[in-house]
C-alpha positions in Angstrom: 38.4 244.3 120.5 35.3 243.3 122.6 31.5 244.9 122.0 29.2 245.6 124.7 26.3 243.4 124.7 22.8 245.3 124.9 21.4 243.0 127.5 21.4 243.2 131.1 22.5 240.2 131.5 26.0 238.8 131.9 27.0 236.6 129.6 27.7 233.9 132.2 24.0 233.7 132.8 23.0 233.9 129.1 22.0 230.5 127.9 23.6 231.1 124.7 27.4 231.3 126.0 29.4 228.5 124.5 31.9 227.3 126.7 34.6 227.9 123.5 34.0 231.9 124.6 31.5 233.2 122.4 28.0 234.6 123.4 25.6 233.9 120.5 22.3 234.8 122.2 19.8 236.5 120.1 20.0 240.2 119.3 23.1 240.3 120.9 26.6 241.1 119.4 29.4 238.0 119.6 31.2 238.8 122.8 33.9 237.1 124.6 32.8 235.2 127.3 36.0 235.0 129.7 36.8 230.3 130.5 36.4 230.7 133.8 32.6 232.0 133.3 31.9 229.2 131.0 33.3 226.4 132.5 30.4 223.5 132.2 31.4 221.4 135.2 31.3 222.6 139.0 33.9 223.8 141.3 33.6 220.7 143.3 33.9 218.6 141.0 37.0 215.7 140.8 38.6 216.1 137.0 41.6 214.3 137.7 40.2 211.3 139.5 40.4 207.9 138.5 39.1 204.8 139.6 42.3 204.3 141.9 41.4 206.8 143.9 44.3 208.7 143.6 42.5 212.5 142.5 43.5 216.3 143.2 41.0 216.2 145.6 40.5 213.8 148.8 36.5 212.8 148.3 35.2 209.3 149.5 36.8 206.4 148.4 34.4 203.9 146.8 34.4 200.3 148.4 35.7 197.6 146.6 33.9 194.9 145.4 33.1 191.6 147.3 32.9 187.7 146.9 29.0 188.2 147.5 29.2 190.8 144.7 30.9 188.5 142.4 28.6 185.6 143.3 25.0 187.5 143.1 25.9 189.2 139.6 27.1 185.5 138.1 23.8 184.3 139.7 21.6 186.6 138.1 23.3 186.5 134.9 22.9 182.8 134.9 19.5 182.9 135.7 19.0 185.4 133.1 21.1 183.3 130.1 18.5 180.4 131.4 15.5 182.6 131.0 16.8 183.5 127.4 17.1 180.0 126.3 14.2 179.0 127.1 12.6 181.8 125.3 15.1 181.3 122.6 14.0 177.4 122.4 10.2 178.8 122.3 11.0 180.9 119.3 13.2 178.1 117.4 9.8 175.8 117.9 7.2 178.4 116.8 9.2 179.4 113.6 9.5 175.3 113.2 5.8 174.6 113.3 4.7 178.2 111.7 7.3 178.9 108.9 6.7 182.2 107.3 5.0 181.6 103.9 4.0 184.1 101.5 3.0 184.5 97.7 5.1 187.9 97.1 8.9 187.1 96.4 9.8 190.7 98.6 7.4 189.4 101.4 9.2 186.4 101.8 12.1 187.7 101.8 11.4 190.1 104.8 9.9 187.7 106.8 12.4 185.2 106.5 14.9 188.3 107.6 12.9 188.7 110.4 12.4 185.3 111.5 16.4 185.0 110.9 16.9 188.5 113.3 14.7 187.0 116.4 15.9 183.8 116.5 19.4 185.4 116.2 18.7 188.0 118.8 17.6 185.7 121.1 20.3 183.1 120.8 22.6 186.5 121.2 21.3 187.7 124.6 21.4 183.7 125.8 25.3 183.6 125.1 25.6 187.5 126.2 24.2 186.8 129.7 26.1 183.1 129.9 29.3 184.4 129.3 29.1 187.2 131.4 27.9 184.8 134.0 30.8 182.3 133.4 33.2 185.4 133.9 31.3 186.7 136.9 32.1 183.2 138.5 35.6 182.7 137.6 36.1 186.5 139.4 34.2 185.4 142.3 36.7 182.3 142.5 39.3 184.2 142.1 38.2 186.7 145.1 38.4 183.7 147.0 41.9 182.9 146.7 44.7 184.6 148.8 46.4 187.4 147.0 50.1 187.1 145.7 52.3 189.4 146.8 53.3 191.3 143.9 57.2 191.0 143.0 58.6 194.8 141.9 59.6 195.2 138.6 
């Protein structure tokens, strides 16, 4: 049992169509809104694809990654990780020569949290951007070597 909607418009336009069915636009009655109207994603697009490039549909194939790839990110990341300790060594100096200090047990408290969060956050996005480096390089050396031809199973 379906009702008739009132408006002109189809539901497929309305902006209230869920894409479970239903059409709760105001002043209208719930109506069934038929899957292939409410279908979110285009025609054209690739569902089944993955990264291997193995989809329904033959679309371009990305390129893969090169040894300059490799070596620019781990660059960049270790320039970044260098960056962040120095800013991190900054921080650690200013909260040595300007520890927070105040009367009220609860302001002290807070302050000391925050001290405790920057110098922490800081220290965090040194090792984050070093280790990403550090993995960045050991890909780009691996890039370099020949591949192994791989055995079947």
């Amino acid at each position: 049992m379906s009702a008739v909607s009132p408006d002109p418009q189809t539901p497929a336009q309305d902006s209230g169509a869920f894409p479970g069915g239903l059409d709760t636009s105001p002043g209208s009655e719930i109506t069934a809104v038929s899957p292939a109207t409410a279908d979110p994603m285009p025609p054209d697009s690739n569902r089944d694809a993955d990264d291997s490039g193995e989809g329904t549909s033959p679309g371009p194939e990305r390129p893969r990654k090169g040894p300059l790839s490799f070596l620019s990110g781990a660059l960049t990341s270790g320039l970044l990780a260098w960056l962040c300790l120095g800013l991190s060594q900054k921080v650690v100096g200013y909260y040595a020569l300007h520890p927070p200090h105040y009367e009220a047990r609860v302001a002290q408290s807070i302050a000391t949290a925050l001290k405790t969060m920057i110098v922490g956050m800081t220290f965090l996005a040194t090792f984050s951007f070093a280790f990403v480096g550090l993995g960045l390089t050991l890909v780009f050396l691996r890039s370099l070597l020949p591949a192994r031809p791989e055995t079947p199973a």
